[in-house]
C-alpha positions as CSV (number, residue, x, y, z in Angstrom):
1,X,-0.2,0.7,0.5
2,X,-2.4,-1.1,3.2
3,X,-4.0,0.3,6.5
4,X,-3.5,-1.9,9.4
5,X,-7.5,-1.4,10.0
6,X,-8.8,-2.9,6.8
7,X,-11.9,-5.0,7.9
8,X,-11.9,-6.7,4.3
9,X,-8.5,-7.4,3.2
10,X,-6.4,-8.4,6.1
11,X,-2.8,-6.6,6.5
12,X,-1.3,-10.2,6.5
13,X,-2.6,-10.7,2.7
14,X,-0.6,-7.8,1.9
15,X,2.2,-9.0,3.2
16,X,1.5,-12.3,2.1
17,X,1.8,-11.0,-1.4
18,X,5.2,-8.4,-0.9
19,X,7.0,-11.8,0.1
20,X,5.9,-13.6,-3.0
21,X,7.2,-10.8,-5.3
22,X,10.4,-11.0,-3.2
23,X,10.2,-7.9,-1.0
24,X,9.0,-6.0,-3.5
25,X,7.4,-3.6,-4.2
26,X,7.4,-1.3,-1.4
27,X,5.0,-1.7,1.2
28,X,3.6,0.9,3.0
29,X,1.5,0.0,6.2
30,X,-0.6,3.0,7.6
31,X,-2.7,3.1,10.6
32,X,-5.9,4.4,11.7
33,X,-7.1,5.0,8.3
34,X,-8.8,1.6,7.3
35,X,-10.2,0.7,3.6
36,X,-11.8,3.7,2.8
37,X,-10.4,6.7,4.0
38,X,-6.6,5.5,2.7
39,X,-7.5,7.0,-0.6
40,X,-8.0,10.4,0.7
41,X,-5.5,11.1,3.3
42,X,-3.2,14.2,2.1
43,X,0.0,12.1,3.4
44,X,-0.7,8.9,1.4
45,X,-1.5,10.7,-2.0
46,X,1.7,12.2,-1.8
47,X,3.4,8.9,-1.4
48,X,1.6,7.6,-4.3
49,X,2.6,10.7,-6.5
50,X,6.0,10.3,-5.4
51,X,6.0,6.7,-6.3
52,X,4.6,7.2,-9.8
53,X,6.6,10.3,-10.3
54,X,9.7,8.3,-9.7
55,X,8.9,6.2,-12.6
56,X,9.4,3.3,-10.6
57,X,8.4,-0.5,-12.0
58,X,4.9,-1.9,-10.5
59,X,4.0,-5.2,-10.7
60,X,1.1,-6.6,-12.2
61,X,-0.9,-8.6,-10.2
C-alpha cells in the first residue's frame, strides 16, 4: 500500500521493491491520501483487513 503523494518514500521505491520480490506482493497505489492520512482512510483499512483475513503470505522485508 503506497499513496502516490508520499513526500518521504517515493512511489517508485515501492515499486522498486514489488519487482524485486517478483510482482509480489500486491501493490496497491492510492491517491490523494499521502504518508499520513493512508492509515486512516475507511477504504484502505478494509483492504488491509481483507488481505490479512485472507490469510495470505507477506514477505518479510
Amino acid at each position: 500500500m503506497h499513496d502516490e503523494g508520499d513526500t518521504v518514500v517515493p512511489p517508485s521505491e515501492a515499486h522498486r521493491l514489488r519487482e524485486a520480490y517478483g510482482g509480489w506482493p500486491e501493490l496497491i497505489v492510492t491517491q490523494g491520501l499521502g504518508r499520513s492520512r493512508i492509515i486512516a482512510e475507511p477504504t484502505v483499512v478494509d483492504q488491509v483487513i481483507g488481505f490479512i483475513s485472507a490469510g495470505r503470505e507477506v514477505a518479510v522485508v
